[in-house]
ROLUM-69399 format. One record per residue (C-alpha): residue in one letter; x, y negated, z. Coordinates in Angstrom, 3 decimals. Example, Ala and Ser with C-alpha at 12.3 -4.5 7.8 and 13.67 -1.06 7.14 Angstrom:
<sites>
<"A",<12.300,4.500,7.800>>,
<"S",<13.670,1.060,7.140>>,
</sites>
This chain:
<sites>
<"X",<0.000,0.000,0.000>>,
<"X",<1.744,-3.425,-0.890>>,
<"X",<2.045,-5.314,1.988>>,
<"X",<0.645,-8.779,1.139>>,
<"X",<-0.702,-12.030,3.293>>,
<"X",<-3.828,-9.993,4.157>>,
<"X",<-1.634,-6.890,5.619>>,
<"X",<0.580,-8.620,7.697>>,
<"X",<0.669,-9.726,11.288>>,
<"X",<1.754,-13.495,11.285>>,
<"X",<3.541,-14.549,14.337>>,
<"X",<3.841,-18.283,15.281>>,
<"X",<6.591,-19.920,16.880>>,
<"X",<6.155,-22.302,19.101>>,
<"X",<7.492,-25.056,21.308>>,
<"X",<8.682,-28.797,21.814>>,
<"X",<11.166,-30.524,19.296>>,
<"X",<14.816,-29.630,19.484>>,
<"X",<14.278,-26.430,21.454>>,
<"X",<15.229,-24.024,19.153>>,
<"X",<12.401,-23.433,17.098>>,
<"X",<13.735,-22.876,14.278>>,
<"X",<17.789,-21.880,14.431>>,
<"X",<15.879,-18.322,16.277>>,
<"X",<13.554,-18.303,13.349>>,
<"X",<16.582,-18.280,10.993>>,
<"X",<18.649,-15.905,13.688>>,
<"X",<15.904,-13.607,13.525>>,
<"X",<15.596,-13.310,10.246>>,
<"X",<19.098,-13.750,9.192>>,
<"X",<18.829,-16.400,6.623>>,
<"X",<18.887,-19.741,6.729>>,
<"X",<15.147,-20.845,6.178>>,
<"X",<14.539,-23.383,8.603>>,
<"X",<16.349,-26.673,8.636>>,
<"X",<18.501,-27.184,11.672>>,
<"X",<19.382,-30.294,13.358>>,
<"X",<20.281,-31.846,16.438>>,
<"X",<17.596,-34.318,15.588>>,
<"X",<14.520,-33.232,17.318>>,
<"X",<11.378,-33.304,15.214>>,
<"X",<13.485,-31.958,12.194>>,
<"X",<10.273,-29.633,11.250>>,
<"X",<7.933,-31.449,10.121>>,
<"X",<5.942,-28.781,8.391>>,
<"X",<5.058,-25.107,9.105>>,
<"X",<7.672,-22.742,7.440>>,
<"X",<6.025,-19.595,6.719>>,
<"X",<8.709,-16.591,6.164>>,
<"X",<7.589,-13.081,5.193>>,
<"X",<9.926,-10.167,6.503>>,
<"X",<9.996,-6.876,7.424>>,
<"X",<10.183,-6.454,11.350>>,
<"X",<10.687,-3.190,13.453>>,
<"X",<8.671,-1.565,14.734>>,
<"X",<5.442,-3.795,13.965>>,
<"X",<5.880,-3.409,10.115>>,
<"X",<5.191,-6.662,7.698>>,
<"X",<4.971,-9.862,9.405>>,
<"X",<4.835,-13.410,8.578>>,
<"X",<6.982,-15.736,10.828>>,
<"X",<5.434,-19.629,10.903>>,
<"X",<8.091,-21.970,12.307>>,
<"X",<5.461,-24.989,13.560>>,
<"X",<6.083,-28.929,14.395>>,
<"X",<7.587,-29.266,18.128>>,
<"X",<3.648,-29.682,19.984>>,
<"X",<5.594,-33.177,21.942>>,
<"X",<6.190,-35.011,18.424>>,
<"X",<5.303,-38.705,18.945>>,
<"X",<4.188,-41.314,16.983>>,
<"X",<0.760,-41.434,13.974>>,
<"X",<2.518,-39.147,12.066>>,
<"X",<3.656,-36.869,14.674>>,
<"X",<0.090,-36.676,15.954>>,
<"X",<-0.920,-35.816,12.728>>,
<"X",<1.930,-32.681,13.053>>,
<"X",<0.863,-31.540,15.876>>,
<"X",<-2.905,-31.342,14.270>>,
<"X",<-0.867,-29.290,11.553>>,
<"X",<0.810,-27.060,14.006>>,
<"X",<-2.669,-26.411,15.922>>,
<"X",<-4.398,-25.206,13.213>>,
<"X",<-2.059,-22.833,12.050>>,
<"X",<-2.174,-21.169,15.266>>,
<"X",<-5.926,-20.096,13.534>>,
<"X",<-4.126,-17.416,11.754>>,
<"X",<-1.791,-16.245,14.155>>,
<"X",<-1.673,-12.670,15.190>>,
<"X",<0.305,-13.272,18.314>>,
<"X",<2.824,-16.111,19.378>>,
<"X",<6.167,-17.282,20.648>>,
<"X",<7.015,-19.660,22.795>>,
<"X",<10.516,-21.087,22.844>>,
<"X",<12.086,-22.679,26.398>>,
<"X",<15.185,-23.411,27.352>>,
<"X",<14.495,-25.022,30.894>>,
<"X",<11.338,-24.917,33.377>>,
<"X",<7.536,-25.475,32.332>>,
<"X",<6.503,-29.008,31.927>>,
<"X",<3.182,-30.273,29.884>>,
<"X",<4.181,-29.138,27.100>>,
<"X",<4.765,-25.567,27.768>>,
<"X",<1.063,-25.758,29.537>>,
<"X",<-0.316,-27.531,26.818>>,
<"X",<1.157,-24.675,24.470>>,
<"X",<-0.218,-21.966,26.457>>,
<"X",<-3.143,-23.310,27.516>>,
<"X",<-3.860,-23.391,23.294>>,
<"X",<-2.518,-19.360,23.434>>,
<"X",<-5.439,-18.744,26.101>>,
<"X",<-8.073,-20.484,24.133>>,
<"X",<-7.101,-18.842,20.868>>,
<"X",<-7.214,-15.458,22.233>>,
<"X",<-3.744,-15.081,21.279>>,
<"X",<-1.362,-12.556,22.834>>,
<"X",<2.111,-14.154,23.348>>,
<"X",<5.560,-13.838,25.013>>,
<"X",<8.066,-16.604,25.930>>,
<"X",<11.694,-16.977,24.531>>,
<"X",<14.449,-18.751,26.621>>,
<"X",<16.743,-19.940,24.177>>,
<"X",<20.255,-20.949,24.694>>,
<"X",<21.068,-18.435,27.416>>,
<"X",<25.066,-19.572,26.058>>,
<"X",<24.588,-23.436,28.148>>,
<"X",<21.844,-22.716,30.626>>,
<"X",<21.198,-20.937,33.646>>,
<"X",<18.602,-18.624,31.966>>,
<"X",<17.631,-16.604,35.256>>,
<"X",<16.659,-19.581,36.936>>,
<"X",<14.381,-20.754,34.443>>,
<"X",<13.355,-17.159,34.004>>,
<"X",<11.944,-17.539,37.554>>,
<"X",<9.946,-20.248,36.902>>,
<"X",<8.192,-18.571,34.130>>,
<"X",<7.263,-15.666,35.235>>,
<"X",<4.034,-16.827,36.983>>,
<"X",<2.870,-16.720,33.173>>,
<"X",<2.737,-12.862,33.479>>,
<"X",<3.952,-12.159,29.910>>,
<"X",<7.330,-10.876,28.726>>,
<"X",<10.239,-12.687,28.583>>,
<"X",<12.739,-12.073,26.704>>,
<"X",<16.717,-14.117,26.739>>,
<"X",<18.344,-15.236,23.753>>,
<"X",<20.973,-17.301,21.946>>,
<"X",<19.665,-18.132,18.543>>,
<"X",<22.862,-19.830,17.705>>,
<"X",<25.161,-17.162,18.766>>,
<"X",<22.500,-14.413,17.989>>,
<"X",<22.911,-12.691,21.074>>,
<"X",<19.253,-10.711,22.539>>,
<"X",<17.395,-10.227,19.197>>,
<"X",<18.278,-5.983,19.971>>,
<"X",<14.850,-5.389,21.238>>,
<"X",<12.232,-8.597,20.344>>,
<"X",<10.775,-6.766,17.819>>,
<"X",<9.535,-3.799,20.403>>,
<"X",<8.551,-7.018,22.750>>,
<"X",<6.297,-8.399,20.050>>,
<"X",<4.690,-5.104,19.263>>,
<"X",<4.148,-4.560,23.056>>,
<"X",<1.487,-7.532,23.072>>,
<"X",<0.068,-7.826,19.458>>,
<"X",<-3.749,-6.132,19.466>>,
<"X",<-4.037,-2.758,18.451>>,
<"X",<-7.404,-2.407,16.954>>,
<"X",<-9.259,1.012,17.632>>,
<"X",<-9.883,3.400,14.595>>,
<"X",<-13.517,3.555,14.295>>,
<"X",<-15.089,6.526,12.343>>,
<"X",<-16.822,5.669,9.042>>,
<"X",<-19.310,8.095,8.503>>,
<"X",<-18.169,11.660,10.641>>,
<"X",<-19.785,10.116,14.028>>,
<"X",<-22.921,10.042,12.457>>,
<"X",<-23.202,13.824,11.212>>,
<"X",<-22.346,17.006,12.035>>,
<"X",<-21.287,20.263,10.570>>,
<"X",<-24.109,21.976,7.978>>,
<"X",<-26.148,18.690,7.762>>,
<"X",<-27.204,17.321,4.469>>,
<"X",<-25.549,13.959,3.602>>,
<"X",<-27.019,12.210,0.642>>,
<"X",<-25.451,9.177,-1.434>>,
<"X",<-26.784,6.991,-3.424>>,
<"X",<-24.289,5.458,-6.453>>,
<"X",<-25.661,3.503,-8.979>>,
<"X",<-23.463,3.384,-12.090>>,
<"X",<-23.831,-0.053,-13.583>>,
<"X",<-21.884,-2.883,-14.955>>,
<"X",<-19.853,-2.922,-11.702>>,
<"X",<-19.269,0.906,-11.891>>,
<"X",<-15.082,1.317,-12.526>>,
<"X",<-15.420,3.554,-15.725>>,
<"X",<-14.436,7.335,-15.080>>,
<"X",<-14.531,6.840,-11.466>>,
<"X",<-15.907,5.804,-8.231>>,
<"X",<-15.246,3.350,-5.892>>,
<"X",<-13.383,3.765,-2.518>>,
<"X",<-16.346,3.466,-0.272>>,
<"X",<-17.839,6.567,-2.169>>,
<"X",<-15.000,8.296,-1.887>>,
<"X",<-14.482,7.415,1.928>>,
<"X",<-17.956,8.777,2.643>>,
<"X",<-17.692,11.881,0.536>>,
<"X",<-14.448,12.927,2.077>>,
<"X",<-15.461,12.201,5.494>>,
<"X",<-18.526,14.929,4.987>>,
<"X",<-16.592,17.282,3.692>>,
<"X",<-13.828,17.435,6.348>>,
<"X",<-16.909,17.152,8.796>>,
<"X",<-18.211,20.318,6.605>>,
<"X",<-21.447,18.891,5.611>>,
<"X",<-23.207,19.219,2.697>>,
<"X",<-22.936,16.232,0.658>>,
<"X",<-24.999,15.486,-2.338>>,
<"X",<-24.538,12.602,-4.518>>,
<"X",<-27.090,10.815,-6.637>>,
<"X",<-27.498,8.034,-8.927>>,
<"X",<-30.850,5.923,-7.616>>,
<"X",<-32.829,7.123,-10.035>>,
<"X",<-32.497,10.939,-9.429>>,
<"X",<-32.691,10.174,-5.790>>,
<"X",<-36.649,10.899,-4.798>>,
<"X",<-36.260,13.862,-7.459>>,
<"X",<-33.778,15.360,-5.155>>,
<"X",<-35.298,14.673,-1.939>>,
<"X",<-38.172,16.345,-3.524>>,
<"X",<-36.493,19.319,-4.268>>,
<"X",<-33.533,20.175,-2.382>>,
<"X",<-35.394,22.035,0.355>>,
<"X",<-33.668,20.579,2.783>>,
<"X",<-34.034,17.259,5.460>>,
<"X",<-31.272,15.104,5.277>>,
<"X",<-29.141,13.326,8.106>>,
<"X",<-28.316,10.183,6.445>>,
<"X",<-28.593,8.920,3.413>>,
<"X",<-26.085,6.383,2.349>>,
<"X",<-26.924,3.736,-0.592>>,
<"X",<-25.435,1.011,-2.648>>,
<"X",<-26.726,-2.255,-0.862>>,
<"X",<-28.098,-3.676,-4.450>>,
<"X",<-30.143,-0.231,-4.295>>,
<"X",<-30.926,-1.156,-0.804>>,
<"X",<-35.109,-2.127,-1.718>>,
<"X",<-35.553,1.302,-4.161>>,
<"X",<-33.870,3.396,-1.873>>,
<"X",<-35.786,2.638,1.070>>,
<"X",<-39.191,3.373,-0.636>>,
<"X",<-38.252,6.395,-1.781>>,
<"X",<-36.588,7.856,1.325>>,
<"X",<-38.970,8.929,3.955>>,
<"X",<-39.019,6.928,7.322>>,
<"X",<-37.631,9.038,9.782>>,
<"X",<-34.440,10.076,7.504>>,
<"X",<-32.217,7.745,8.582>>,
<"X",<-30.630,5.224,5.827>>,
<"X",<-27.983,3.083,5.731>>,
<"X",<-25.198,1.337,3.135>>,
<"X",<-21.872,1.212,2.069>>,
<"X",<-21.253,-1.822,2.989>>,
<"X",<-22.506,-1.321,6.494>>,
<"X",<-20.322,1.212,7.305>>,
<"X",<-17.311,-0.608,5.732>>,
<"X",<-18.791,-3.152,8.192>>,
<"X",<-18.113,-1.307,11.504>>,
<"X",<-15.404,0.641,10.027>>,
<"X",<-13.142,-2.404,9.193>>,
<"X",<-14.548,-5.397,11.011>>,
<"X",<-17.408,-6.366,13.860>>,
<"X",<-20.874,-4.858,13.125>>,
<"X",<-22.538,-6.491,15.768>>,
<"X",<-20.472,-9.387,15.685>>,
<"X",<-21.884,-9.590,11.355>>,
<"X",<-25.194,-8.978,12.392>>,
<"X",<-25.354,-11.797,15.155>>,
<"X",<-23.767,-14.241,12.421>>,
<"X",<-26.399,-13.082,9.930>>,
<"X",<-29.496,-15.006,11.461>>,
<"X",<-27.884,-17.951,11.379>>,
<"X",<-28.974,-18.289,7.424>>,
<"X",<-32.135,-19.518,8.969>>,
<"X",<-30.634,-22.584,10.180>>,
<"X",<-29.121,-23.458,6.726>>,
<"X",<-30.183,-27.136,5.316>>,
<"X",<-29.521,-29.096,2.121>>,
<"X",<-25.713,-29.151,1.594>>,
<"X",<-24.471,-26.862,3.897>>,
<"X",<-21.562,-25.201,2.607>>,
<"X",<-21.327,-21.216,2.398>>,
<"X",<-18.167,-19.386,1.407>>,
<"X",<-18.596,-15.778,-0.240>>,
<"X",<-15.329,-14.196,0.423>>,
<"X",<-13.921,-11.491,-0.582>>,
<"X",<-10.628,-9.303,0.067>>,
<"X",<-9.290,-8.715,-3.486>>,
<"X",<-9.279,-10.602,-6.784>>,
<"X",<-11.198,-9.083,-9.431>>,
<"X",<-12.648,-10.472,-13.048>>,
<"X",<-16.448,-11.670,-11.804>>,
<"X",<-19.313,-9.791,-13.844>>,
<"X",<-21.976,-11.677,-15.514>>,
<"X",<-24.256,-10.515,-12.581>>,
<"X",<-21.499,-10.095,-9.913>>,
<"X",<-22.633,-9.639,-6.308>>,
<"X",<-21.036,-12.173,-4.704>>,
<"X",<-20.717,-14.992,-7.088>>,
<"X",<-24.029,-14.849,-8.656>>,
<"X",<-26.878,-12.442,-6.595>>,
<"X",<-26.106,-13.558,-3.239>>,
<"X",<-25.919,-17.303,-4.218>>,
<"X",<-29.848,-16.316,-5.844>>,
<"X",<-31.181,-14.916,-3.143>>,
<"X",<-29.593,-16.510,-0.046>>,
<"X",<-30.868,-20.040,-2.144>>,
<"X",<-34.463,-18.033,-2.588>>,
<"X",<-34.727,-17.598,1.406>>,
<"X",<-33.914,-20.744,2.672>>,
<"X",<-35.438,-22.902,-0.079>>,
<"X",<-32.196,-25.426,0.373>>,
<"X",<-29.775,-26.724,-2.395>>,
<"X",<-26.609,-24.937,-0.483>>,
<"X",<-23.023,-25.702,-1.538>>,
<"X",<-20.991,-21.873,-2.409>>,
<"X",<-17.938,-21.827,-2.348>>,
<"X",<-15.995,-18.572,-3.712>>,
<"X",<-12.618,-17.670,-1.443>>,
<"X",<-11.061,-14.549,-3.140>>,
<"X",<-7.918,-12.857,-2.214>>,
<"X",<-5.678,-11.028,0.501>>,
<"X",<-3.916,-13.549,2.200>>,
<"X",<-5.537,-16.048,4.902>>,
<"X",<-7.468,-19.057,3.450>>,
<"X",<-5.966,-22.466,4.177>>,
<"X",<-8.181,-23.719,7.485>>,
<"X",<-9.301,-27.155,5.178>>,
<"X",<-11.152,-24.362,2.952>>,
<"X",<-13.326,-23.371,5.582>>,
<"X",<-13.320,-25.385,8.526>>,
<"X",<-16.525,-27.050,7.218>>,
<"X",<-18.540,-24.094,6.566>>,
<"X",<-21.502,-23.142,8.270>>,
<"X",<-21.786,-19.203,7.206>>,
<"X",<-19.605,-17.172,5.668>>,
<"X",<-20.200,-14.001,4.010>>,
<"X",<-17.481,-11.305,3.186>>,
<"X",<-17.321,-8.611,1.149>>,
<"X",<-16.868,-4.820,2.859>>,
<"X",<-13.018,-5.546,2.240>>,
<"X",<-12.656,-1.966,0.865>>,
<"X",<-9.071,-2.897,-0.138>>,
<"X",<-8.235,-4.027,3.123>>,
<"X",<-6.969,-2.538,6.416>>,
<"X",<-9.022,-3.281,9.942>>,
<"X",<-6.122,-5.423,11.236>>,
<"X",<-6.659,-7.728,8.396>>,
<"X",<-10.249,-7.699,8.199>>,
<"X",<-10.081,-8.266,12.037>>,
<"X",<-7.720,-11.177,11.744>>,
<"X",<-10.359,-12.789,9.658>>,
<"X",<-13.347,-11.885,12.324>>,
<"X",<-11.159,-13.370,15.312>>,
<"X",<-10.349,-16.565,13.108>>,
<"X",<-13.947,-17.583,12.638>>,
<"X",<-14.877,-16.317,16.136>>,
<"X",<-12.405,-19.321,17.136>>,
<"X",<-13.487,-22.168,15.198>>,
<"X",<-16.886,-21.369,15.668>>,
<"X",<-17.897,-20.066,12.050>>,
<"X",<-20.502,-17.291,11.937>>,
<"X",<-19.190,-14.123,9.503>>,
<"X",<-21.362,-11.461,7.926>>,
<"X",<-21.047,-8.694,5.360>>,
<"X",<-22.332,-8.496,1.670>>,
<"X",<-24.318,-5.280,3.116>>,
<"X",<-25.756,-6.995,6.603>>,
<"X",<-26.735,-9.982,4.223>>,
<"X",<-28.249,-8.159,1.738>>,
<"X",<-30.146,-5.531,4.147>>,
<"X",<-31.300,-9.267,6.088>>,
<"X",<-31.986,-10.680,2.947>>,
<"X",<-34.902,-8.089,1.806>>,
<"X",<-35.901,-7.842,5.015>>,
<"X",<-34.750,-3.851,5.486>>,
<"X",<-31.700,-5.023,7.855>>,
<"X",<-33.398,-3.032,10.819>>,
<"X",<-34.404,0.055,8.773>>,
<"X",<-30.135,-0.461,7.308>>,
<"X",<-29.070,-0.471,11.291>>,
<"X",<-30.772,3.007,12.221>>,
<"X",<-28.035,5.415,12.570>>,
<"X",<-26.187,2.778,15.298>>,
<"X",<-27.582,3.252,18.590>>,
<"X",<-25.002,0.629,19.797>>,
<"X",<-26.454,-2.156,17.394>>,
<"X",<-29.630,-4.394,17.415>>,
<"X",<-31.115,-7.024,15.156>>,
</sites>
């Protein structure tokens, strides 16, 4: 898997001006990508560096503005620096003597973020490191020594960082809901946005999930589906649908056969299922130029009738009766926060290219600035009014 924006932890580096921001940013890395100066405020910018850092994997390294930059323009740094804490996965603070406001300030941001983070004492070569050591340990995170410009205690920061970034839980995507011998039946339309000669990764998720569960799965397009419930003989568990089938599919499948969609379970599989369907009501309290961004986790050529571009837009516009503003944000990496800081819903796709830390990063950055987030599927299901009948295999979720 290629290890892009979206895959990556990102890792922010913190602290006041001329602490050492950025020569351990270069030590760490080994490079020179950060400026360094005895100036302080040399940064003036966030310096994002991609690398490859054991034992977490992929990360993304942002070197920020010191947090104590003075001045209009420094203000407006710090404002920078702030919001690309948004995106960060976990964080490091940089010290090299006791706590003042600053180092409050900065953590006081960590603890409002939600973000995990350790503290750095840089320049162990021309301080007395275990004094200040004492004074931050009321913080009750790790500490770890270093000198960036000697490079001396960068042997174990990697296992440091690991030890406090979140580990997300692996959630099932379909085996929790059926057991060995049941019947498992799944609905795949092959349209326009069928790939030609093959099928898409949520079907393929499902159908290999039933078979290692040993159930008997039985796929359908929607059209053959109330022939086969007809006249396989046999109740199903679940069946699973395409959410554009969503309307079809629930007339023709009996009510107390439970039903849900792709989507869904890429929903709770990836991201926040509760979480999606809390954000969903809020499209009742879209007005007249509220802005909505459809995003999704890949780039892909838009069909003339593509889902998130074009039959969303329609029916989300149909339901509220309001002229809404879309806005279309596609790709792996993070959005930049002006892209979305003014929204007032967004909607993503399942993210079946994407991993659950990434979709998760996404979930936790919207949980912080407020945003309510929702799934193509949850939207969909809300949308023609079959969200409840869409929820029924989750005892753990409610509209």
């Amino acid at each position: 898997m290629i290890a892009s924006g979206g895959f990556r932890k990102y890792i922010a580096i913190t602290g006041r001006r001329n602490v050492g921001k950025s020569s351990f940013m270069n030590a760490l890395i080994g490079q020179d990508v950060s400026i360094v100066s005895n100036v302080a405020g040399t940064t003036t910018d966030p310096v994002f560096k991609s690398m490859e850092l054991s034992p977490i994997g992929p990360v993304t390294l942002i070197d920020t503005p010191g947090l104590d930059d003075i001045g209009e323009l420094g203000q407006k740094r710090i404002e920078k620096a702030k919001k690309t804490l948004y995106r960060a996965d976990c964080g490091i603070l940089i010290v090299d003597s006791q706590p003042k406001e600053y180092e409050h300030q900065i953590v006081e941001i960590f603890k409002q973020l939600e973000i995990p983070y350790i503290i750095v004492i840089n320049k162990i070569d021309t301080i007395n490191s275990d004094e200040v050591e004492e004074t931050y340990k009321k913080f009750n995170v790790p500490i770890v020594k270093v000198s960036a410009l000697k490079k001396i205690g960068f042997e174990n920061i990697g296992n440091v960082i690991d030890s406090v970034i979140p580990k997300d839980d692996e959630i099932p995507y379909l085996s929790d809901l059926i057991d060995g011998g049941d019947l498992v039946v799944l609905v795949v339309p092959i349209d326009l946005g069928a790939p030609k000669g093959r099928l898409i990764m949520p079907q393929v998720h499902a159908i290999r999930e039933g078979l290692d569960k040993e159930a008997l799965v039985l796929v359908v397009k929607e059209r053959e589906l109330r022939y086969a419930l007809e006249n396989i003989g046999m109740k199903p568990k679940i069946v699973v649908t395409d959410s554009q089938s969503v309307m079809k599919v629930v007339s023709d499948v009996p009510e107390e056969i439970k039903l849900t969609t792709f989507s869904i379970l890429e929903s709770r599989y990836r991201g926040d299922l509760n979480y999606f369907v809390e954000s969903v009501k809020h499209i009742e309290n879209l007005k007249d130029g509220d802005k909505v961004i459809i995003m999704e986790g890949c780039t892909h050529r838009p069909l003339t009738e593509d889902i998130g571009r074009v039959k969303i837009p329609r029916w989300l516009t149909n339901h509220t009766g309001a002229a809404l503003e879309f806005k279309v944000w596609a790709g792996v990496d993070m959005p930049e926060l002006n892209e979305i800081e003014d929204a007032k819903l967004v909607i993503h796709c399942g993210g079946c290219v994407m991993n659950r830390n990434s979709m998760m990063r996404r979930v936790r950055m919207f949980k912080r600035l407020g945003i309510p987030m929702t799934n193509y599927g949850v939207a969909i299901s809300y949308l023609h009014g079959v969200l409840e009948r869409a929820l029924s295999p989750f005892k753990d979720v409610e509209i």
